[in-house]
Structure formats: structure tokens, C-alpha cells
C-alpha atoms as an extended CHARMM CRD file, in Angstrom:
* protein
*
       191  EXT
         1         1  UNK       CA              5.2180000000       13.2630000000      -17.3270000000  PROA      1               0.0000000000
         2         2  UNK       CA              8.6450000000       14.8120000000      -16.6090000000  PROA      2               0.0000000000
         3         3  UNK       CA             10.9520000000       13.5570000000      -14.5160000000  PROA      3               0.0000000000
         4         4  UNK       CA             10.6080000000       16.6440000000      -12.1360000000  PROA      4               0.0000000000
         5         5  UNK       CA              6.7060000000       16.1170000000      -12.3220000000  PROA      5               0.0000000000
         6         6  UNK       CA              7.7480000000       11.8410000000      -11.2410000000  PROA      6               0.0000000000
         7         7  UNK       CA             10.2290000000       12.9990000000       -8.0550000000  PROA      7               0.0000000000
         8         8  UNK       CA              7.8560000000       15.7110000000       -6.6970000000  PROA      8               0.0000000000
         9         9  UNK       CA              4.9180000000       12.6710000000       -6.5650000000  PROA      9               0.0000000000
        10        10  UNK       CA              7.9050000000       10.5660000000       -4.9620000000  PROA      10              0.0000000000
        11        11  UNK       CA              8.5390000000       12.9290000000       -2.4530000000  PROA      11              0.0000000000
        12        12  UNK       CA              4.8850000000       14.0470000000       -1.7440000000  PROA      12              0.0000000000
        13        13  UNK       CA              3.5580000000       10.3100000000       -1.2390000000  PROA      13              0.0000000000
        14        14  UNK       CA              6.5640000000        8.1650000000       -1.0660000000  PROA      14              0.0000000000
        15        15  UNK       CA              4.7400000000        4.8670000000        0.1490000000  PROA      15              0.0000000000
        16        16  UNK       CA              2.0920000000        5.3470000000       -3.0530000000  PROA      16              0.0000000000
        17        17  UNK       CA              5.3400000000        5.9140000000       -5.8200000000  PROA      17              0.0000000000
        18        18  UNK       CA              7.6970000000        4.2430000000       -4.2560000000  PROA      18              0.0000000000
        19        19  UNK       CA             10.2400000000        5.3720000000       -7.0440000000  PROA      19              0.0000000000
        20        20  UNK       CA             12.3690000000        8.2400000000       -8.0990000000  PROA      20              0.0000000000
        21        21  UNK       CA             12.0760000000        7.6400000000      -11.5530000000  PROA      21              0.0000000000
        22        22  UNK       CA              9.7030000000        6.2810000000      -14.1520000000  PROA      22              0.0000000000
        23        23  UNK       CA             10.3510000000        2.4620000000      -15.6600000000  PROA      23              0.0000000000
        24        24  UNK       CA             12.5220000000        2.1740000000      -17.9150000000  PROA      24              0.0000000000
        25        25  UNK       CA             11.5140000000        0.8570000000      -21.2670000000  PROA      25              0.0000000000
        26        26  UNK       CA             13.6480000000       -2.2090000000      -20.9050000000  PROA      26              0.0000000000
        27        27  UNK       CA             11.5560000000       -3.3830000000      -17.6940000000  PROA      27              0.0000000000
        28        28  UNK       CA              8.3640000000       -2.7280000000      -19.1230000000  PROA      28              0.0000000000
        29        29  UNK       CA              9.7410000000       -4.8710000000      -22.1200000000  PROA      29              0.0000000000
        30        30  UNK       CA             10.8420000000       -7.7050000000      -20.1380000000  PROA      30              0.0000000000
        31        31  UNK       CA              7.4690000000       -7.9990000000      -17.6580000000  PROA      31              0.0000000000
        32        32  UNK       CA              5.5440000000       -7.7830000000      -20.4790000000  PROA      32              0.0000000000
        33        33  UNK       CA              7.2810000000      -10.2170000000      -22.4530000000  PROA      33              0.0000000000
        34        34  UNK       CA              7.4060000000      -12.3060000000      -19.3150000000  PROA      34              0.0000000000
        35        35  UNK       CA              3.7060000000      -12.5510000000      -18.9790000000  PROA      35              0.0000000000
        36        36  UNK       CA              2.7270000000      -13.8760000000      -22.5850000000  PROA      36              0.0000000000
        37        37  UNK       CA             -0.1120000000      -11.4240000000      -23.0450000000  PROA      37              0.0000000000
        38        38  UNK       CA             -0.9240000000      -12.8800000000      -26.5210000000  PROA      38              0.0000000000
        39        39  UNK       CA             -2.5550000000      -15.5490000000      -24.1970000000  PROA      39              0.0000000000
        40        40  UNK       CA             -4.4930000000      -13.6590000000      -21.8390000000  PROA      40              0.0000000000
        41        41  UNK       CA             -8.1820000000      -12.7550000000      -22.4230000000  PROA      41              0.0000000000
        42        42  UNK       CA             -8.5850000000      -10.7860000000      -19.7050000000  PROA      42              0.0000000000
        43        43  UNK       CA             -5.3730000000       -8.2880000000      -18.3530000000  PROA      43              0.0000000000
        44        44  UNK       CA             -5.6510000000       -6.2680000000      -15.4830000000  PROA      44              0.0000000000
        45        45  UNK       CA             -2.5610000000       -3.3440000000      -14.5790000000  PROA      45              0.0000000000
        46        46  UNK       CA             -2.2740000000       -2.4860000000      -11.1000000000  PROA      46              0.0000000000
        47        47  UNK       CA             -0.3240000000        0.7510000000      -10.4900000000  PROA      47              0.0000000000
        48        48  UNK       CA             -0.0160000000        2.1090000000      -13.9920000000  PROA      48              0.0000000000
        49        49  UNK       CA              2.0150000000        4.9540000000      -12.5250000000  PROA      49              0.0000000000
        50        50  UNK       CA              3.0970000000        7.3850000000      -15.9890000000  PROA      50              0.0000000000
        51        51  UNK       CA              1.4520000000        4.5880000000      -18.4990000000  PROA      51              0.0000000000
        52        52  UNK       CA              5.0310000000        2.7230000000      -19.6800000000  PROA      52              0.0000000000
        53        53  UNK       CA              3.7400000000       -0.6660000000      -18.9240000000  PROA      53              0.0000000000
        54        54  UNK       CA              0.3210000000        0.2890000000      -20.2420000000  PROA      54              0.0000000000
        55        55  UNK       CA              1.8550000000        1.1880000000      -23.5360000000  PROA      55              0.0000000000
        56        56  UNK       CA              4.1420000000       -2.0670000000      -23.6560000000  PROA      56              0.0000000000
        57        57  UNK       CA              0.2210000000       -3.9770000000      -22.7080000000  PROA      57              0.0000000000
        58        58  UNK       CA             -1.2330000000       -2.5320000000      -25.5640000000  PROA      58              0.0000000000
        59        59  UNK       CA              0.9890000000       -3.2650000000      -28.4830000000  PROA      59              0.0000000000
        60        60  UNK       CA              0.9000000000       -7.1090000000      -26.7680000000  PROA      60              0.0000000000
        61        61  UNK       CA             -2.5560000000       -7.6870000000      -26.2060000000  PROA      61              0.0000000000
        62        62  UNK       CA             -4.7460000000       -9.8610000000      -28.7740000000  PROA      62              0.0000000000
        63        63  UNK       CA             -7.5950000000       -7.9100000000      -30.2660000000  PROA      63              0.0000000000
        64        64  UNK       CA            -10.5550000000       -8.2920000000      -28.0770000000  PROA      64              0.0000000000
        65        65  UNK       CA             -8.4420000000       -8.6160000000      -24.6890000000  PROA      65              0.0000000000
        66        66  UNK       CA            -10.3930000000       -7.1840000000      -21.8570000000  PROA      66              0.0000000000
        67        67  UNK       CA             -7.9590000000       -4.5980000000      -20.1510000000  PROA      67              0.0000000000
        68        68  UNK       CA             -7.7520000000       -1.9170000000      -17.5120000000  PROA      68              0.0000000000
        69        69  UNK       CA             -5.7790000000       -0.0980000000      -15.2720000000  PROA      69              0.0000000000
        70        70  UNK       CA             -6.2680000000        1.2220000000      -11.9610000000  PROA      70              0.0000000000
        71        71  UNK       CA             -4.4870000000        3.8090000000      -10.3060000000  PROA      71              0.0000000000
        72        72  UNK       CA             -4.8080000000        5.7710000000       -6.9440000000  PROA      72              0.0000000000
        73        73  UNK       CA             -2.8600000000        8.7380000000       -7.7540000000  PROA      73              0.0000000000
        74        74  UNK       CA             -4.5600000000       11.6960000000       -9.8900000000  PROA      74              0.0000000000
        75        75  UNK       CA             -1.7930000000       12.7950000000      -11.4360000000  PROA      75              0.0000000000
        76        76  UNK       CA             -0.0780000000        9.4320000000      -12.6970000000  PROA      76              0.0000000000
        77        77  UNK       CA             -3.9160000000        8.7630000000      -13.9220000000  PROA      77              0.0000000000
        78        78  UNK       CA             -3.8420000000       11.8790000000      -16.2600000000  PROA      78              0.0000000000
        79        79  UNK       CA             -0.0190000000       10.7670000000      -17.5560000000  PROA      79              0.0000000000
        80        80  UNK       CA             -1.4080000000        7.5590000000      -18.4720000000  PROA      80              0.0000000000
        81        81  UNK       CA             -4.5630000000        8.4840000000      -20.1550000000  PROA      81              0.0000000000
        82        82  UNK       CA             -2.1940000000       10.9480000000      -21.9450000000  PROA      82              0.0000000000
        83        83  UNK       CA              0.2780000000        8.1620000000      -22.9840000000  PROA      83              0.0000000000
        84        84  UNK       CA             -2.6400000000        5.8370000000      -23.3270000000  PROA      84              0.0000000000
        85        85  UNK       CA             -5.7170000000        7.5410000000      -24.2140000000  PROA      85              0.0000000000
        86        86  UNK       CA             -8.0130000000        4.6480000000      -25.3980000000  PROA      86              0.0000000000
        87        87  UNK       CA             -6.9940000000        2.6610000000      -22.4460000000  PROA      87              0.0000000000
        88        88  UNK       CA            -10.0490000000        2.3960000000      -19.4180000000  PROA      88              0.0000000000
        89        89  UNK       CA             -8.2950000000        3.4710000000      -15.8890000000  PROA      89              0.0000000000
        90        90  UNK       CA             -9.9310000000        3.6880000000      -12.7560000000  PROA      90              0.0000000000
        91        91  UNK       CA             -8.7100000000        6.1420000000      -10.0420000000  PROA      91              0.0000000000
        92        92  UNK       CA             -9.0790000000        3.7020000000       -6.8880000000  PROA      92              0.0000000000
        93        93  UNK       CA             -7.1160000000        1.5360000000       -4.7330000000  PROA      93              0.0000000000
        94        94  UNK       CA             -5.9140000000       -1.9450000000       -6.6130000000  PROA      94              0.0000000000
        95        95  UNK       CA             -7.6400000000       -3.8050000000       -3.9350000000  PROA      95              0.0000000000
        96        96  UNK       CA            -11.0590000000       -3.0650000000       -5.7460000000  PROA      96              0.0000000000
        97        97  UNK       CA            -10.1730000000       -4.8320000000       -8.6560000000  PROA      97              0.0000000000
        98        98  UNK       CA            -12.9600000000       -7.1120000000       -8.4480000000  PROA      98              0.0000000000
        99        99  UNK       CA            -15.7850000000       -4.3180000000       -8.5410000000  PROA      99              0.0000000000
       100       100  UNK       CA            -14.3120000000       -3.5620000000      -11.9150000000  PROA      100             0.0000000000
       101       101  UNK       CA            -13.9570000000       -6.8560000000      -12.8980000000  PROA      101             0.0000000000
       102       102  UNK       CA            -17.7100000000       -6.8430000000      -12.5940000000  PROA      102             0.0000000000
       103       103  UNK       CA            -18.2120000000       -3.8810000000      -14.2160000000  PROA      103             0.0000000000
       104       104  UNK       CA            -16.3830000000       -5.5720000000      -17.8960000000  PROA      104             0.0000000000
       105       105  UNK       CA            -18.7090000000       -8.4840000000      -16.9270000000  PROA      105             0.0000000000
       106       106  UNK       CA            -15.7300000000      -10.7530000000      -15.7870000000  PROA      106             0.0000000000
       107       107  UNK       CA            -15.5260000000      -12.7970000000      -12.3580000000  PROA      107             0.0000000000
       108       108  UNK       CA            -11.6350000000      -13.4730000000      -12.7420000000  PROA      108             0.0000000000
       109       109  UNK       CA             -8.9940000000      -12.2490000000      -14.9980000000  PROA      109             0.0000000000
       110       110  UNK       CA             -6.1530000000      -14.3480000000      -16.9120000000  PROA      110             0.0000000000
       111       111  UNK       CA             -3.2110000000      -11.9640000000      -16.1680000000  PROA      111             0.0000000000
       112       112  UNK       CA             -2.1020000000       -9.0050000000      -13.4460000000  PROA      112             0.0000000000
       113       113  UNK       CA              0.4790000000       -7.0810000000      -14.3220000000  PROA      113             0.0000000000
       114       114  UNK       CA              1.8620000000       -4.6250000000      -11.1320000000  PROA      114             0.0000000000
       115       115  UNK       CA              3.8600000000       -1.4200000000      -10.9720000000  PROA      115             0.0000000000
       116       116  UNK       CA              2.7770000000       -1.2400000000       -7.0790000000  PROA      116             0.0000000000
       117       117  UNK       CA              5.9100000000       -0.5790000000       -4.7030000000  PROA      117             0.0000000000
       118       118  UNK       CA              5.3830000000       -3.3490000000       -2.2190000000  PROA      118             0.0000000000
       119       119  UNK       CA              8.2260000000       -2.9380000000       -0.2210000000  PROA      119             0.0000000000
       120       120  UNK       CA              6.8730000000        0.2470000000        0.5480000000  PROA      120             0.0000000000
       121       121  UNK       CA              3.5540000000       -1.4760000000        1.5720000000  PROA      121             0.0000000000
       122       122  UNK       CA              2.4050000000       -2.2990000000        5.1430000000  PROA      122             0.0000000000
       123       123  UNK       CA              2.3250000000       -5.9910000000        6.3390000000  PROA      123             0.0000000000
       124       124  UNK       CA             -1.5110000000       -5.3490000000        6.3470000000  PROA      124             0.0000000000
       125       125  UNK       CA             -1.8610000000       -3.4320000000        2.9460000000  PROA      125             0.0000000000
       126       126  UNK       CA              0.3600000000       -6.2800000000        1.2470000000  PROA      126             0.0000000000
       127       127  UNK       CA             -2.1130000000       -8.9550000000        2.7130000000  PROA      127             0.0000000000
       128       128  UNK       CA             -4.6490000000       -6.8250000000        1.3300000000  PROA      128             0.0000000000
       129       129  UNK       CA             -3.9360000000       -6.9190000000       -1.9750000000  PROA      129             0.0000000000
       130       130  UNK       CA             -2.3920000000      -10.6740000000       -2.2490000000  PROA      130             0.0000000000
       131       131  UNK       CA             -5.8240000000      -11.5970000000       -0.9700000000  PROA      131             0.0000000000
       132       132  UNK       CA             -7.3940000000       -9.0610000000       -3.6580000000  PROA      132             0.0000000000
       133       133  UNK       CA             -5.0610000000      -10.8670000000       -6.4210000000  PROA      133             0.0000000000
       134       134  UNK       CA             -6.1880000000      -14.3890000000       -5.4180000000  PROA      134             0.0000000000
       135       135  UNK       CA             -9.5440000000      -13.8950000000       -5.3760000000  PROA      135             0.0000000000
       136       136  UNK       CA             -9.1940000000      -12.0530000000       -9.4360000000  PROA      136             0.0000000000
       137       137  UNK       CA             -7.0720000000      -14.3210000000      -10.6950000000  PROA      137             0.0000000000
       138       138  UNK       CA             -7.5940000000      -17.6310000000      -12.0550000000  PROA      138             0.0000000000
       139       139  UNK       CA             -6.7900000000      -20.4260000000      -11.5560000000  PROA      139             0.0000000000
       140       140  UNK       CA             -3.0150000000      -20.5930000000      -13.3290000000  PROA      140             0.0000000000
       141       141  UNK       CA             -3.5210000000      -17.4760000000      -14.0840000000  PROA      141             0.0000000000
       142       142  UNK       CA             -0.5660000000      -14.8990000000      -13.5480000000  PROA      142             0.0000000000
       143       143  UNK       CA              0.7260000000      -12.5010000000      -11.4120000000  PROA      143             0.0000000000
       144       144  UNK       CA              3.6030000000      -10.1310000000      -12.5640000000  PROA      144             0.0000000000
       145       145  UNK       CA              5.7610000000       -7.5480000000      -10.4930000000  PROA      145             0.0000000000
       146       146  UNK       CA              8.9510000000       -5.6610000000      -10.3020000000  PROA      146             0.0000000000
       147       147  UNK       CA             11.3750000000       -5.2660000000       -7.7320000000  PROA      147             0.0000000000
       148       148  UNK       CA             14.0440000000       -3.2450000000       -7.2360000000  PROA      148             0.0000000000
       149       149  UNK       CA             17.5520000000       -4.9850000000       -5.6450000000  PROA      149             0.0000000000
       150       150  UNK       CA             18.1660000000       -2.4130000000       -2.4350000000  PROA      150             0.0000000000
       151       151  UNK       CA             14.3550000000       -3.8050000000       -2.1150000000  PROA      151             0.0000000000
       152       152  UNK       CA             15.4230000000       -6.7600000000       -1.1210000000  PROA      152             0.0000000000
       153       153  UNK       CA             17.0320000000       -5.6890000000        1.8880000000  PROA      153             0.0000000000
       154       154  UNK       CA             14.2920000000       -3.3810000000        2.9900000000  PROA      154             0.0000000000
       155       155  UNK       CA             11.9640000000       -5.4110000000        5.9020000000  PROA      155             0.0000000000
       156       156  UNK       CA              8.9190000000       -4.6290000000        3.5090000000  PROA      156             0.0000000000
       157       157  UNK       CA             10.6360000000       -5.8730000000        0.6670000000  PROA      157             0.0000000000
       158       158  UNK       CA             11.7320000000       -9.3970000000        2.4020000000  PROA      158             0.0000000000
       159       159  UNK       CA              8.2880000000       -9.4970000000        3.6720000000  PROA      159             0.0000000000
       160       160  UNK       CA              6.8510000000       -9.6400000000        0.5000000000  PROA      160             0.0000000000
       161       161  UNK       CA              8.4560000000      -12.2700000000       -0.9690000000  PROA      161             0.0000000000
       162       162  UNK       CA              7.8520000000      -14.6530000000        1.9060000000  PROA      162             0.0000000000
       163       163  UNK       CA              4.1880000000      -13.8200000000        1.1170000000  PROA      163             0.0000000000
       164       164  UNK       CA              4.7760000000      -14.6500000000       -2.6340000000  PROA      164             0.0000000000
       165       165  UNK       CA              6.2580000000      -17.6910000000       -1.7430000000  PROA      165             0.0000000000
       166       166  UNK       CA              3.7250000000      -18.7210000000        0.8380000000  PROA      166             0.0000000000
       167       167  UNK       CA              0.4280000000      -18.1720000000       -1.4080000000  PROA      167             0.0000000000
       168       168  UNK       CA              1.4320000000      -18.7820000000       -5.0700000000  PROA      168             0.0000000000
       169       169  UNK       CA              2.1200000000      -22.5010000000       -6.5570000000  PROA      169             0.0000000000
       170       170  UNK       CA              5.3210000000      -21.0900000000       -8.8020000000  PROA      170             0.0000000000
       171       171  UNK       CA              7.4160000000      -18.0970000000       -8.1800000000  PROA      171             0.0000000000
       172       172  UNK       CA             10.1380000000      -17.4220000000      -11.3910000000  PROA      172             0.0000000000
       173       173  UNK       CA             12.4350000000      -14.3590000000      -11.3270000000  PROA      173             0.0000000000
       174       174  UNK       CA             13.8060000000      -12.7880000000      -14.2290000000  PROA      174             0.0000000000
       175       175  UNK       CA             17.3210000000      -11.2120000000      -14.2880000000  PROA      175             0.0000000000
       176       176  UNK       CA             17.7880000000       -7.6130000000      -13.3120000000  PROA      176             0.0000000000
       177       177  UNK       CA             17.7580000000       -4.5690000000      -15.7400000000  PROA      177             0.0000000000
       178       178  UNK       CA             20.7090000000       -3.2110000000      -14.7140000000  PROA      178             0.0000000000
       179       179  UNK       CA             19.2940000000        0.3780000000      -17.2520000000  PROA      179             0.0000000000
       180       180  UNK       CA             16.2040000000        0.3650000000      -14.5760000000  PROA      180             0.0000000000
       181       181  UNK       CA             16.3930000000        3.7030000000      -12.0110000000  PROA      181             0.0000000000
       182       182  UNK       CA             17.1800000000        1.6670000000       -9.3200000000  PROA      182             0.0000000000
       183       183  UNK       CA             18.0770000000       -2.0430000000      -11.3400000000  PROA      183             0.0000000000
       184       184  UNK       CA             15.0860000000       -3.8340000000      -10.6910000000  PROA      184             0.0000000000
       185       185  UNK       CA             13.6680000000       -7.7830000000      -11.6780000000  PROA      185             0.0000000000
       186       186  UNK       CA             10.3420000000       -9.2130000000      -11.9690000000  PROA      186             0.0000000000
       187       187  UNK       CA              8.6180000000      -11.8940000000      -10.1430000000  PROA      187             0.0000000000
       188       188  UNK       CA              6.1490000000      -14.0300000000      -11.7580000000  PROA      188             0.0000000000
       189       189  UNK       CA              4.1570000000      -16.0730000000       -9.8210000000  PROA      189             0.0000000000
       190       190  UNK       CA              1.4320000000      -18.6600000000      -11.0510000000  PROA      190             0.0000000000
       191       191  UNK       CA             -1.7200000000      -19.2190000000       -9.1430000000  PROA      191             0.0000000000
């Protein structure tokens, strides 16, 4: 997908993209990294927007990893089954992540990884999905998003954080990628 083709979905649906550009390939490097996929069974991509994560998944995933990704915008779903096209995606809301769960035959997954913009998100749509993530996840398990710095200041943004730090055991933050389209960290937070 272009990056015309990226800022027309930003500007049709800016609360589903949340972004003006793709990831770069240095964040999708460093949340993968961050996530130590070699040791995950069982990987599950929330919001796999143009596929740059799901491509950075792939080449880090053991053989015989359960993964999937589940996106809720048509377009971003055909850019990552063209970048990806042996990867399973769902068109549906990440909050449904447990129906597919079920349908690889798995109760709880090992790893999340999230391109979601939260600080776009509701209050109620944020509580939404943390609860949707807790109930996936295992125990210890992992939970891995980006955020972007003017984020922070953003009510949404500061919102979710307090969440993070409210219902998971360990929060870590990485240091920015200052080559992201806006700089942008990850959060990793342990179940």
C-alpha cells in the first residue's frame, strides 16, 4: 500500500488508523525483537494495518507457532494478505480474539503483538479490549504496543497508560524510534 492509499484511510476513519503513515521498519524491528517470539507458541497481531509487523512476525516465529492477525479495516486486510499471503487474518474487531482463538483450537495465547491506535480509542473501547487481552493471554504471557510521543499528551493516550499500569504485573518501555512517522516507543507489559 502507498502512502497516498495509508493517508486517505487516515483521513476517512481516523480513530480506526490512527496514523499518517505506515511503521517504519525500525519499529516493527524493535517490538518484535522486544517480544522474544522464538518463545511463543501461540502469537496473536492485533491491528495488522499494511502487514509490516506481520512480516517482521513471520521471519521470528518458530516453525509450528500458531499465528493470526485480525484486522477491521478491508483495505489494510488486502495490503497485508498481499505483503503476507500465507498469513491467516480475520476482518473483525480485536476484541473477538477469543472466537478465533477457538477456532486454532487454543484457549489462551503466549504473545499479542498491537498496531491498534489507543489513544485514539474511547475510555470504553480501551476497557474493551484490555479486558479482551486478559482474558487471551496467559498467564506471563505478553502484551506488546506502540506509542507515539505527542500520544502521550493526548487525554486518550494518558488514559491508556494508567490502564496499562493498573491491570498488568510489569510495564517496560523501550526507547523511541526517532525514524518512526511520528517517533513512537513500545510498551510491553507482562500479565
Amino acid at each position: 500500500m502507498n502512502s497516498i492509499r495509508f493517508l486517505k484511510q487516515f483521513l476517512l476513519c481516523p480513530s480506526q488508523t490512527g496514523a499518517i503513515a505506515k511503521s517504519s521498519e525500525g519499529l516493527a524491528e524493535l517490538i518484535t525483537e522486544t517480544a522474544e517470539l522464538s518463545k511463543a507458541s501461540v502469537v496473536i497481531e492485533f491491528g495488522s494495518g499494511t502487514g509490516v509487523f506481520t512480516e517482521k512476525i513471520l521471519q521470528k516465529i518458530r516453525a509450528g507457532t500458531t499465528f493470526f492477525a485480525i484486522e477491521i479495516n478491508g483495505d489494510f486486510i488486502e495490503a497485508t494478505r498481499t505483503r503476507c499471503p500465507n498469513v491467516q487474518t480475520y476482518q473483525d474487531c480485536a476484541t473477538n480474539a477469543g472466537k478465533y482463538l477457538n477456532i486454532h483450537s487454543h484457549r489462551y495465547c503466549d504473545c499479542i503483538i498491537s498496531g491498534l491506535p489507543w489513544a485514539s480509542f474511547s475510555d470504553e473501547l480501551q476497557d474493551d479490549l484490555i479486558d479482551t487481552i486478559l482474558n487471551v493471554l496467559k498467564p506471563g504471557g505478553k502484551f506488546l504496543t506502540f506509542a507515539y510521543l505527542q500520544g502521550l499528551l493526548l487525554p486518550g493516550g494518558r488514559r491508556f497508560k494508567k490502564k496499562l499500569q493498573a491491570k498488568f504485573k510489569k510495564i517496560t518501555t523501550t526507547p523511541t524510534v526517532w525514524m518512526n512517522i511520528p517517533p513512537a516507543f513500545v510498551y510491553c507489559a507482562e500479565k
